[in-house]
C-alpha positions as CSV (number, residue, x, y, z in Angstrom):
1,X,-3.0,-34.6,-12.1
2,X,-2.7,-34.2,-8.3
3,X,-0.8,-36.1,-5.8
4,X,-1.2,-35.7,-1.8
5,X,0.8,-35.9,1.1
6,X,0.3,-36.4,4.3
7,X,1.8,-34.3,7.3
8,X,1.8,-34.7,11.1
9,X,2.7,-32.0,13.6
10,X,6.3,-31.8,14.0
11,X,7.0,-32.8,10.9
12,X,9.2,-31.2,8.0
13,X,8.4,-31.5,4.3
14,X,11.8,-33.2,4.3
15,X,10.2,-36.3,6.3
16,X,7.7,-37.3,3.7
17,X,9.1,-36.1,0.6
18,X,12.9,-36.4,0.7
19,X,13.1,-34.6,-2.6
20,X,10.5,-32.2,-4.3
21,X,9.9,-33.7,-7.6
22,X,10.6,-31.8,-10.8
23,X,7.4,-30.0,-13.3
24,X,5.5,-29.8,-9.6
25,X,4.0,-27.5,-8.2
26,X,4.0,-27.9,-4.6
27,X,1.0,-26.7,-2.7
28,X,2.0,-27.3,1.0
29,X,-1.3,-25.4,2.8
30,X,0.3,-23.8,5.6
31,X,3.9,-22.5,5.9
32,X,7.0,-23.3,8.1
33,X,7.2,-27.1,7.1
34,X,10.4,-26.5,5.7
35,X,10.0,-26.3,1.8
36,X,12.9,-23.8,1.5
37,X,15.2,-25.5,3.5
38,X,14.6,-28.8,2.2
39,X,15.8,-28.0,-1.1
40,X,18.6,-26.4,1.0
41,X,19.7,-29.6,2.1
42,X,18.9,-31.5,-0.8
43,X,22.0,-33.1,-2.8
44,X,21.7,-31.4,-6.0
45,X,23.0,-27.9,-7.5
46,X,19.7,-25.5,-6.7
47,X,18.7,-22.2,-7.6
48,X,16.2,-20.8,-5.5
49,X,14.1,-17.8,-6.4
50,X,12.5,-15.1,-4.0
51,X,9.8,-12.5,-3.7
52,X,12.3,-10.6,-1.6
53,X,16.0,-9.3,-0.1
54,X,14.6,-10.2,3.5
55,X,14.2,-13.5,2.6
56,X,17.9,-14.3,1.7
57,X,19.1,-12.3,4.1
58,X,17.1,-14.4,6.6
59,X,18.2,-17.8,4.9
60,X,21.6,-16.9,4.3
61,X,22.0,-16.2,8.8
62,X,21.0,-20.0,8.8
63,X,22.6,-21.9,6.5
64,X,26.1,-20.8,5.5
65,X,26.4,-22.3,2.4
66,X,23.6,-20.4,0.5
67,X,24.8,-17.8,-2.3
68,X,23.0,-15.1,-1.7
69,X,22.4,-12.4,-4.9
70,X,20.2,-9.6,-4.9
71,X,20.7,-5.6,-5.4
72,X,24.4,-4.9,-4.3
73,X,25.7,-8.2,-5.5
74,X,27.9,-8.1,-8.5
75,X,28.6,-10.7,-11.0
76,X,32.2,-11.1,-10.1
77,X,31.1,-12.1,-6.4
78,X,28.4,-14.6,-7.9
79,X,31.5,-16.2,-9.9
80,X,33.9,-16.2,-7.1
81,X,31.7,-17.9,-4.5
82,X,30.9,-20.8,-7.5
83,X,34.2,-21.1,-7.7
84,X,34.8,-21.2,-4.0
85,X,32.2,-24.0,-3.5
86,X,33.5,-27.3,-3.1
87,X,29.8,-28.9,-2.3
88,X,26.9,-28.5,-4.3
89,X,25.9,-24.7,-5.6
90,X,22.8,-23.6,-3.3
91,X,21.8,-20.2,-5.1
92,X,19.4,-18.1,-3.4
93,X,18.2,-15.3,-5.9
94,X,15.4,-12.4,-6.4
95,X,14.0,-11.9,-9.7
96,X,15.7,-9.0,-10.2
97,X,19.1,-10.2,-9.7
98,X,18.2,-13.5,-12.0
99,X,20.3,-12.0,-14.7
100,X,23.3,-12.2,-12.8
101,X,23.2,-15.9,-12.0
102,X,23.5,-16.7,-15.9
103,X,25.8,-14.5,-16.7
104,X,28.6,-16.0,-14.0
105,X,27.3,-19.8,-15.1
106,X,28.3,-18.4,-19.1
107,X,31.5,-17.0,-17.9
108,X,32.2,-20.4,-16.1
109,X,30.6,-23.0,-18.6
110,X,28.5,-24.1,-16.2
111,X,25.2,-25.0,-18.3
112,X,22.8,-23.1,-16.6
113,X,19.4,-25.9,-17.7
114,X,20.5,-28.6,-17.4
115,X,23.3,-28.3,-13.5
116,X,20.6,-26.7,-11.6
117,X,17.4,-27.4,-10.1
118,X,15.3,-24.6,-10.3
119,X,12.7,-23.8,-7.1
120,X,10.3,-20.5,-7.4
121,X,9.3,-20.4,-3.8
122,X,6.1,-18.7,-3.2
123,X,5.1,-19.3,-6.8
124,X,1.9,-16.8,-5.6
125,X,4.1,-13.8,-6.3
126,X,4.3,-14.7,-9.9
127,X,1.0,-13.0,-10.3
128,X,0.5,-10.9,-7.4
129,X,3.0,-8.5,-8.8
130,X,3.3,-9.4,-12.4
131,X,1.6,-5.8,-13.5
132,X,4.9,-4.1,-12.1
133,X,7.8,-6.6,-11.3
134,X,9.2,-7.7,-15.2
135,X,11.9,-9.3,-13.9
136,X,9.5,-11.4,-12.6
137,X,8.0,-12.5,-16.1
138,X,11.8,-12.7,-17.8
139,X,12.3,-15.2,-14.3
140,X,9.8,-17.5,-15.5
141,X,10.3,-17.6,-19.1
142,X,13.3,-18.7,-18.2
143,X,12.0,-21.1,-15.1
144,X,10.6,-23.4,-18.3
145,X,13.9,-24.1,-19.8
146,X,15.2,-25.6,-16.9
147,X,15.2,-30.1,-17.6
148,X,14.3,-30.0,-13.1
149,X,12.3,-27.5,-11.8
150,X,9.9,-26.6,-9.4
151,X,7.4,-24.3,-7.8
152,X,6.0,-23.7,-3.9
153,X,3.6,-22.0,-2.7
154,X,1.4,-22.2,1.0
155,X,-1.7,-20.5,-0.9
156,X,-3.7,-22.0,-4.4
157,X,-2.5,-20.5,-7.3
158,X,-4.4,-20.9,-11.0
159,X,-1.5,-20.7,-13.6
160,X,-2.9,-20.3,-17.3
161,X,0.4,-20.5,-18.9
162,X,0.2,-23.5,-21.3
163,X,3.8,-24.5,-20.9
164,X,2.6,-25.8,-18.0
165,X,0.2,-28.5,-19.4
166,X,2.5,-29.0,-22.3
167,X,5.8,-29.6,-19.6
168,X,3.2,-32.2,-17.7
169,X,3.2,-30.3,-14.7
170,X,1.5,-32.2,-11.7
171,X,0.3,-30.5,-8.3
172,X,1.3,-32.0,-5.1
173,X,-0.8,-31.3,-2.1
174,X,0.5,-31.3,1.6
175,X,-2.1,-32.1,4.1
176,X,-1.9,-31.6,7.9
177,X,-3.2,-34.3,10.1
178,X,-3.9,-31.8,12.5
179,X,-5.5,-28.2,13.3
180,X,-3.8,-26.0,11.3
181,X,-6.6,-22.9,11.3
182,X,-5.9,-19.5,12.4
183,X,-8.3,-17.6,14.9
184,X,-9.0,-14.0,12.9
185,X,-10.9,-11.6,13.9
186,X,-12.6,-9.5,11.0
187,X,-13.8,-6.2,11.8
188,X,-15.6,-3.9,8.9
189,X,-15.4,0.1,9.9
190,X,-15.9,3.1,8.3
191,X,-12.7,4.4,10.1
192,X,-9.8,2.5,9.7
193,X,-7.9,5.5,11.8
194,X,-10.3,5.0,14.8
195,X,-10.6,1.6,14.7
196,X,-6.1,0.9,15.0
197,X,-6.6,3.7,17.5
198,X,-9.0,2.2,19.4
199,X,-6.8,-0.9,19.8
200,X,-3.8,0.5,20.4
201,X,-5.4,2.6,23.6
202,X,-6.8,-0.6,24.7
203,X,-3.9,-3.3,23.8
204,X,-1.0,-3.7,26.1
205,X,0.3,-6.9,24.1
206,X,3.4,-5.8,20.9
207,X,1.7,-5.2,18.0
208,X,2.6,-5.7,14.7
209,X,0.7,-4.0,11.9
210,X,1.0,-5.5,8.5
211,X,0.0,-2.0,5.8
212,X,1.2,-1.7,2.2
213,X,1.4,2.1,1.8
214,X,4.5,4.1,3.1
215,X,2.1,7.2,3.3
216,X,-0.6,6.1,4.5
217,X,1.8,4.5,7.7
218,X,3.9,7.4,8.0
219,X,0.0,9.5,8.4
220,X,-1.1,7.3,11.4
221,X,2.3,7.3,13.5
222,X,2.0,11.2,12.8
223,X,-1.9,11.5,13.7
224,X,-1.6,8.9,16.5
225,X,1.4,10.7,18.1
226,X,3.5,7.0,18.1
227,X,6.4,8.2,16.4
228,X,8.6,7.6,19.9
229,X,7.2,3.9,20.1
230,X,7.4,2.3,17.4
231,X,9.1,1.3,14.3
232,X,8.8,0.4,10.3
233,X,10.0,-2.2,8.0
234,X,9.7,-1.0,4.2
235,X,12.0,-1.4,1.3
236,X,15.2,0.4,0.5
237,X,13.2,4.0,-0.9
238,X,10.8,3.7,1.4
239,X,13.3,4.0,3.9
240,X,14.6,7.2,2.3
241,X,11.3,8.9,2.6
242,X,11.3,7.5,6.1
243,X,14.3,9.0,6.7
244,X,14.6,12.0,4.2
245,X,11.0,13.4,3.7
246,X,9.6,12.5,6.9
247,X,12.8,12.7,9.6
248,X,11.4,9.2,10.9
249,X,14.7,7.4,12.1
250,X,13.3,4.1,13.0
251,X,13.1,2.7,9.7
252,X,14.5,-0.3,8.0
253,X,14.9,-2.3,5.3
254,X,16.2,-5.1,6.9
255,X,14.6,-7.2,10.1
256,X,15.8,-8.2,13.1
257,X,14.2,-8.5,16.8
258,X,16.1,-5.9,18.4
259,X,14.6,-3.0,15.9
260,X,11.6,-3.7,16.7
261,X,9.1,-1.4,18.8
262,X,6.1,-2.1,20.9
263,X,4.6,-1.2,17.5
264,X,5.8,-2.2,13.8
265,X,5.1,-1.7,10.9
266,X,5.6,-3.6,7.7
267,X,5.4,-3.4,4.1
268,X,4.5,-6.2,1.2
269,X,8.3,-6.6,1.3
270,X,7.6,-8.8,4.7
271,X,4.7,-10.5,3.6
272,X,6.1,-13.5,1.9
273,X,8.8,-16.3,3.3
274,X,10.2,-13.9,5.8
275,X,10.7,-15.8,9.0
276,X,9.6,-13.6,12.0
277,X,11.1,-15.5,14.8
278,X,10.2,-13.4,17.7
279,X,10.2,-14.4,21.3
280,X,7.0,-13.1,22.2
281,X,3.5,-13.7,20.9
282,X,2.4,-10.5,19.3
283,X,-0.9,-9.0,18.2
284,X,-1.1,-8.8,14.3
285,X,-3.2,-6.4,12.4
286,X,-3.8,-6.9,8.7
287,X,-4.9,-3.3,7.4
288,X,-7.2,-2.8,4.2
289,X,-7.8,0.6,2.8
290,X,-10.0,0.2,-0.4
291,X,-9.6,4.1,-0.5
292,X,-6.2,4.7,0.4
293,X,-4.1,2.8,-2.3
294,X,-4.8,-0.9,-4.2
295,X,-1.5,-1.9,-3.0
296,X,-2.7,-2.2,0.7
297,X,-6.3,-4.3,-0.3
298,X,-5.2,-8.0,0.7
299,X,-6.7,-11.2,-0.5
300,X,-7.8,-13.8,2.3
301,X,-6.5,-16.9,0.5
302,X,-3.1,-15.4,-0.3
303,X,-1.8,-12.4,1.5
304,X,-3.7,-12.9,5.2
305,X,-2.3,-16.9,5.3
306,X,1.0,-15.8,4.5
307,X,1.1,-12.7,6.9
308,X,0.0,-15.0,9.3
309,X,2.5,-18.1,8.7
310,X,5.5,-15.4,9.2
311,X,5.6,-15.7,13.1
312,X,7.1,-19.2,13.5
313,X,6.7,-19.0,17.5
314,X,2.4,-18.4,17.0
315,X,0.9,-14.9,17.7
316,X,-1.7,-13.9,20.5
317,X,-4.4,-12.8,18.1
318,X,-4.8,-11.7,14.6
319,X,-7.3,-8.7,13.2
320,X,-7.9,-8.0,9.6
321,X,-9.1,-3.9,9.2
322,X,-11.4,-3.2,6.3
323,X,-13.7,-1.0,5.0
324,X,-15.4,-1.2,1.5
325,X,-16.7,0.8,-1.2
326,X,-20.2,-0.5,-2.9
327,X,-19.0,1.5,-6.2
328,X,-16.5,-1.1,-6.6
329,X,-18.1,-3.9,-9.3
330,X,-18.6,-7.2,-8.5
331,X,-17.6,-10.0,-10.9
332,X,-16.6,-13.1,-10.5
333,X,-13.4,-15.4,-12.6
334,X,-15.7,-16.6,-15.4
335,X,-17.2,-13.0,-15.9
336,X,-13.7,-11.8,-16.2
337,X,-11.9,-14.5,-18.3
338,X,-15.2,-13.7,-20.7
339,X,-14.3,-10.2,-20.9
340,X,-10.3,-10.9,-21.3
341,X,-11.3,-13.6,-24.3
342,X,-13.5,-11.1,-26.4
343,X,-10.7,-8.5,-25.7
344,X,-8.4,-11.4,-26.9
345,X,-10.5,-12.1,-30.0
346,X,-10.4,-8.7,-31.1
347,X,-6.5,-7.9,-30.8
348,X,-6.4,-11.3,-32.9
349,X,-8.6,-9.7,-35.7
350,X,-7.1,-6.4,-35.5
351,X,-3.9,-8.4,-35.9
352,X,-4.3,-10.0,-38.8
353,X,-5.5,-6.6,-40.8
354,X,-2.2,-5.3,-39.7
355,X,-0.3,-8.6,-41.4
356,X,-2.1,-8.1,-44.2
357,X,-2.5,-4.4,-45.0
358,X,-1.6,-3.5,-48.6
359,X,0.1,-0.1,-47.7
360,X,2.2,1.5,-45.6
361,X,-0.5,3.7,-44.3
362,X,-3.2,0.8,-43.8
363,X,-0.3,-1.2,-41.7
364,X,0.6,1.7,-39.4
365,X,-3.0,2.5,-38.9
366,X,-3.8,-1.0,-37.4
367,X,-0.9,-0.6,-35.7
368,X,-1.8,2.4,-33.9
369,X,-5.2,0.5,-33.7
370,X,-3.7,-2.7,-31.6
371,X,-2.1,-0.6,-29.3
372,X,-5.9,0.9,-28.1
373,X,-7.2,-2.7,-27.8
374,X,-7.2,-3.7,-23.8
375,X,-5.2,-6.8,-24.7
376,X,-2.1,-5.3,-26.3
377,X,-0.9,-4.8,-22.2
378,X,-0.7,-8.7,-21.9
379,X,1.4,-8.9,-25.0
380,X,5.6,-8.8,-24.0
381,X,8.1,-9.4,-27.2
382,X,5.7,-10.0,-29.4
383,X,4.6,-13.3,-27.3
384,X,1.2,-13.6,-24.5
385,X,2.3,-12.7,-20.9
386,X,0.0,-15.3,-19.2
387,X,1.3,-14.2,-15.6
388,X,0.1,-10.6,-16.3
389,X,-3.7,-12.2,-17.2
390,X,-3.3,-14.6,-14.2
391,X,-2.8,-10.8,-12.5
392,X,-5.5,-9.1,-13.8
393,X,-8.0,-11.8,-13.1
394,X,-6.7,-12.3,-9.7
395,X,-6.5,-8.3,-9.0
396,X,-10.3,-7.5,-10.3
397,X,-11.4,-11.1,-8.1
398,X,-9.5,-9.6,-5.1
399,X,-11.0,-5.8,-5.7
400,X,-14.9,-7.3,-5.7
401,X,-14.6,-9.2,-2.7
402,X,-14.3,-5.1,-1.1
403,X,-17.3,-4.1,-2.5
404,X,-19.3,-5.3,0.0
405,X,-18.3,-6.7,3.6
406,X,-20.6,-9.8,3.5
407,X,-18.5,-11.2,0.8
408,X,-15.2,-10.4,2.8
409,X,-17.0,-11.9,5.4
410,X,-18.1,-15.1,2.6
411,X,-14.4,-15.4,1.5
412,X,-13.2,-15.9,5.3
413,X,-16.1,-18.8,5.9
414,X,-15.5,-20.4,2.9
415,X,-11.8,-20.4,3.9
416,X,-10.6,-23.9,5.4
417,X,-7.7,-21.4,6.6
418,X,-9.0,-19.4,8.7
419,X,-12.0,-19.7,12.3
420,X,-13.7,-16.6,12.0
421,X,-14.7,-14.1,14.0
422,X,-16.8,-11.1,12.5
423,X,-17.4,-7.2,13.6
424,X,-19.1,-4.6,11.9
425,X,-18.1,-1.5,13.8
426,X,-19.6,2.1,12.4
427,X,-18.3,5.5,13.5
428,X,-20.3,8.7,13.1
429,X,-19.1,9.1,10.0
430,X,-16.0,8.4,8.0
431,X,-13.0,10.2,9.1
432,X,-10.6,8.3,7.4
433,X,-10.0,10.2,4.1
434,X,-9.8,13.2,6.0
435,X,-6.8,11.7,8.9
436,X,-5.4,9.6,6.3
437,X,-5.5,10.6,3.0
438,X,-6.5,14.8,3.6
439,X,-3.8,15.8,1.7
440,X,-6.2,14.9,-1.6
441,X,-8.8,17.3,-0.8
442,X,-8.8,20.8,-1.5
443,X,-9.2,23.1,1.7
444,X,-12.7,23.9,0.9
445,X,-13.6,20.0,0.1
446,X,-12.3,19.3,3.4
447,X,-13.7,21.5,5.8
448,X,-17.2,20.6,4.3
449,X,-16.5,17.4,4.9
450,X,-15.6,18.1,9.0
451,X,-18.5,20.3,9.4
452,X,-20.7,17.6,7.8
453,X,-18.9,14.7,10.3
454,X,-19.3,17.4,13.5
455,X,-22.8,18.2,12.3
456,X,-23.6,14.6,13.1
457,X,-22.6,14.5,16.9
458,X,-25.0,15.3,19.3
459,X,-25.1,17.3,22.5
460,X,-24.0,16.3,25.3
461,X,-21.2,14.6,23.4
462,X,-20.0,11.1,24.5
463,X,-16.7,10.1,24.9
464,X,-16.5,8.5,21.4
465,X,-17.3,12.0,19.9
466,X,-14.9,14.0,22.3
467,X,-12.2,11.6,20.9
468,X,-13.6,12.2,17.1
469,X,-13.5,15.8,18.0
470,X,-10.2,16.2,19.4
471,X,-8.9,14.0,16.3
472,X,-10.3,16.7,13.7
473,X,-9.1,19.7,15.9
474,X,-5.6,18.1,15.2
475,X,-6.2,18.2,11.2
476,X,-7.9,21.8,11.2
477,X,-8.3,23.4,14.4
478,X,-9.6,26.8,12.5
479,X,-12.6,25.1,11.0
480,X,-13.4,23.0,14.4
481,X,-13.3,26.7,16.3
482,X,-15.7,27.9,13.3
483,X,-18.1,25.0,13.4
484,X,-18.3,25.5,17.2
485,X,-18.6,28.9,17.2
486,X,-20.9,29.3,14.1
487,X,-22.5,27.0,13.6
488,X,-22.8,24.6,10.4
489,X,-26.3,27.1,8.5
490,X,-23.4,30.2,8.8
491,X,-20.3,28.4,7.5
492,X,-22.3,27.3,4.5
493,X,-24.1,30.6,4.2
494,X,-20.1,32.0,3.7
495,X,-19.1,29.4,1.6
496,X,-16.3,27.6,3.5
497,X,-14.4,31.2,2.5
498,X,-11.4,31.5,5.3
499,X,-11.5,35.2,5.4
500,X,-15.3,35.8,5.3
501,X,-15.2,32.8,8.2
502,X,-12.5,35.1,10.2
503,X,-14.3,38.1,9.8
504,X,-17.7,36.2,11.5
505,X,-15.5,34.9,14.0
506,X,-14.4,38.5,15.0
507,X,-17.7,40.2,14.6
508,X,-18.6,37.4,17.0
509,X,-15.9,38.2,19.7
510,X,-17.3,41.7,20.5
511,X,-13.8,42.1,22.3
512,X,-13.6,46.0,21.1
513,X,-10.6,45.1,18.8
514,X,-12.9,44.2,15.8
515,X,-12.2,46.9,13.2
516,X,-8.4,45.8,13.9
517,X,-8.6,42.4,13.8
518,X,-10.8,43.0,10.6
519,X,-8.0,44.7,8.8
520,X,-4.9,42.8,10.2
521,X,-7.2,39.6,8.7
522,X,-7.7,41.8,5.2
523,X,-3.6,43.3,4.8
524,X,-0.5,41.5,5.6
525,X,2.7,42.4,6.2
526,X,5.7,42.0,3.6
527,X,2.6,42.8,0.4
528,X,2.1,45.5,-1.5
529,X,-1.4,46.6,-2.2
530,X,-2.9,49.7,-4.6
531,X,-4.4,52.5,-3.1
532,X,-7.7,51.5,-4.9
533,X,-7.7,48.3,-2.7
534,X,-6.8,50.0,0.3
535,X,-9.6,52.7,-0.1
536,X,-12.2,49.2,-1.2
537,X,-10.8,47.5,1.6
538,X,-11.1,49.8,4.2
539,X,-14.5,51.1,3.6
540,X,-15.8,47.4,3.1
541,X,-14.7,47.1,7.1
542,X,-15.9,50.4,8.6
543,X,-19.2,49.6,6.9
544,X,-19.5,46.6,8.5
545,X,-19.6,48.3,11.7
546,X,-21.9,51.2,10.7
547,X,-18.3,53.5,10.7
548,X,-19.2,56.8,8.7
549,X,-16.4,58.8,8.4
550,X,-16.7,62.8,8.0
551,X,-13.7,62.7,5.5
552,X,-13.5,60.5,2.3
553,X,-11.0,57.6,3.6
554,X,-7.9,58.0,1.4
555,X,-5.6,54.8,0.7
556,X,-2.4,57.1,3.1
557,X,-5.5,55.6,6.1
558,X,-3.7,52.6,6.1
559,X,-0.3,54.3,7.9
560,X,-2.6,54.1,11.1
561,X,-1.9,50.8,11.4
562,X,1.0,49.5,9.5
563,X,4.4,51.2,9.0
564,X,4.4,51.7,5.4
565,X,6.3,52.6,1.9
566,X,4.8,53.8,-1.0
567,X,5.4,51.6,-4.1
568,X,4.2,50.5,-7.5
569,X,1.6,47.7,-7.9
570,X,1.2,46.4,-11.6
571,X,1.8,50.3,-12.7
572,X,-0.5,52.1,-10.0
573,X,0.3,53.6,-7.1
574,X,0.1,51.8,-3.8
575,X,1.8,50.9,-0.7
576,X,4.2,48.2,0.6
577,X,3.7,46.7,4.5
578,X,6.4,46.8,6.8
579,X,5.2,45.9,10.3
580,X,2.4,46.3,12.6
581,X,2.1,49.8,14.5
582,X,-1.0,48.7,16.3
């Protein structure tokens, strides 16, 4: 059953529906009409569940009367500020801290179902991170023992719990009476580095850059050489690697306008009913990495609409960053509930072998068996866990749509969100995994990769290349020198080897220091080395230079140009390296 609503600009949800009804679920299309803050306000006892700590923290600066709980908050401070309310109880809560909530309403005899109305704002979260957020599950298992209750949400959401059909849920629909589409600008690249580079060169407007992946942020302040101007918003631990691993100061898990920098950052933890009231109009740029990390890949009818609706004064112009990856399948909700059914049927069978097994042996057996069966993940205390299928089919629907950019391209059109504007923009070759992600990659994998990318400029180089060039000179200067030098044929020819590469590079130099060079590349100071190696060693370099000596070169040859100790190596005789004498 569905209901609609109505809503002019300027108006609050508060003006046409005084009081959300309870077993809704409240689809209000675009945010900052006030769903929050109308149950706020509403005369009843509420507790209100949120994605996030921002959120309350952001609430609780408004509206004084708002019991705030989250990480921190103890159970004895939820019970005290109960008791200290002489108006109705407005709880605001994350999933996480739930718990809390009914342990101070046992202490108190407060029945818990049937005092409170309970809201689940941004119901979309339910699912988005159902795979790793339990609380979240425990939340709503509870959610449908409350007599009132509610959920909100500015984006569609498909909910295959049956509780909900069996509680006679209804949807409500708000609709604007007015133009509520965001301009976007989509641009499809093979370098996600160039492409935020690229903009920030040319932008002179604040920018705010909305990317789910600590690393992968903390990799483009460092390559781009922003570290001075700008800052990030992240959760609590990312903030410790901020601070800890990475010695970046400016990072927080809390927001306010006078952290921020010409550039900011933000995490997931600012995606969702975070109000970012700013006094400016920034630049926004949504960020997808397909081969970074999942957690940054966002869906256009969830994540990019609520980015978007978290700047309550408008923004100058929004950007959404992609690339794709055509090894990524494509299948669409029906293909996938197929797949989850048969899996479904088959835990079901396997089930009832295990019920019915006539020994000890046959019943641990199936046991074993259920948990290989796909379908044991959606099963939690013995019961389904429809929010982690609802997550599962959303995640694979959300992963095909970046196989390809024409369907990114499709979901935007499609979108009565969004007015599109599209860009396919192609670099030389992608540079990406080796700027952002390089760390991956062995050495050798790498360096084949940057002599493949060089090998595809052409002389004279344009600017483009010069700044492709200078951006890979800052990952691996060595190889960039080699590849210059060298050539791609000879690199290949020595197997991407680092000390056959060196000893090219000095043969190449001519500068009458080569049989030095040669050996200070071969022996280094502070090792030991046998006299067998030494004797190898040395008669490997002279050869290279057609060097006969009249005397058989003994391993003591090596005093000419290190200050050495005899020592042992693995039994045999050898010698240790000091320092340089030449």
């Amino acid at each position: 059953m569905k209901t609609q609503y109505k809503i002019n600009k300027g108006q609050y949800l508060r003006d046409i529906l005084p009081l959300i009804p309870s077993n809704t679920i409240l689809y209000k299309k675009i945010t900052g009409i006030g769903a929050t803050t109308a149950e706020i306000k509403a005369e009843r006892h509420s507790i209100i569940v949120v994605p996030n700590k921002p959120v309350i923290d952001s609430k609780c600066k408004k509206h004084k009367n708002i019991i705030g709980i989250y990480e921190g908050i103890s159970t004895n401070e939820v019970i005290n500020r109960l008791i200290a309310d002489t108006s109705f109880h407005k709880i605001m809560v994350t999933p996480e801290s739930y718990h809390k909530v009914k342990k101070a309403c046992q202490k108190l005899n407060i029945s818990l179902y049937s005092t409170f109305f309970m809201l689940c704002d941004e119901a979309h979260q339910y699912i988005d991170d159902a795979d790793f957020r339990p609380e979240m599950t425990e939340t709503m298992n509870d959610f449908f023992l409350f007599e009132n209750k509610a959920l909100v949400s500015a984006t569609p959401i498909e909910f295959s719990d049956p509780r909900f059909v069996s509680q006679g849920f209804v949807r409500i629909e708000i609709l604007p009476t007015y133009n509520y589409r965001y301009n976007i600008t989509a641009i499809h690249t093979n370098s996600i580095y160039m492409e935020i580079k690229n903009i920030l060169h040319t932008s002179t407007n604040e920018i705010c850059i909305f990317l789910n992946s600590v690393d992968m942020i903390h990799s483009l302040i460092e390559k781009l050489d922003i570290g001075n101007d700008c800052a990030v918003f992240c959760s609590e631990k990312g903030v410790r690697k901020f601070i800890g691993e990475y010695n970046f100061p400016n990072a927080y898990h809390s927001w306010c306008e006078d952290k921020m920098k010409r550039i900011s950052f933000f995490t997931s933890r600012f995606y969702n009913a975070f109000d970012l009231e700013l006094s400016y109009q920034p630049d926004v740029l949504l960020i997808t990495d397909v081969f970074a990390t999942h957690y940054t890949w966002l869906d256009v009818n969830t994540d990019c609409i609520q980015i978007l609706g978290r700047f309550r004064n408008g923004i100058n112009s929004a950007i959404h960053i992609f690339n794709t990856n055509r090894k990524i399948p494509n299948k669409d909700r029906d293909r996938i509930k197929w797949e989850l059914s048969a899996h479904r049927h088959c835990y079901e069978v396997m089930s009832t072998y295990y019920e019915n097994a006539a020994t000890k042996e046959a019943r641990f057996a199936f046991a074993e068996a259920l948990k290989s069966i796909p379908f044991s993940d959606y099963i939690s205390n013995g019961e389904i866990n429809y929010f982690k299928i609802d997550n599962k089919i959303h995640n694979i629907c959300v992963q095909s749509t970046y196989g390809d950019y024409n369907i990114i391209e499709s979901s935007y059109l499609k979108s009565d969100l969004f007015v599109l504007s599209f860009k396919n923009r192609i670099y030389p070759s992608d540079i990406d995994k080796l700027v952002i992600s390089h760390s991956k990659f062995t050495i050798r994998v790498k360096r084949a990769k940057i002599v493949n990318i060089l090998a595809q400029l052409k002389e004279p180089y344009s600017e483009t290349d010069i700044r492709i060039i200078t951006d890979i000179r800052a990952i691996d200067p060595f190889i960039v020198e080699a590849y210059m030098t060298l050539g791609k044929t000879v690199i290949e020819q020595l197997k991407y080897s680092e000390k056959k590469i060196k000893e090219a590079l000095i043969m190449n130099k001519r500068n009458g220091m080569e049989v030095i060079d040669l050996i200070k590349n071969s022996f280094k100071i502070g090792c030991r080395y046998s006299n067998k190696f030494i004797v190898q060693e040395l008669n490997r370099i002279y050869s290279k230079f057609d060097i006969y000596l009249s005397k058989k070169i003994r391993a003591n040859a090596i005093s000419q140009f290190f200050e050495v100790i005899p020592c042992k190596v693995k039994k045999e005789r050898g010698y240790y390296l000091i320092q340089d004498l030449v």
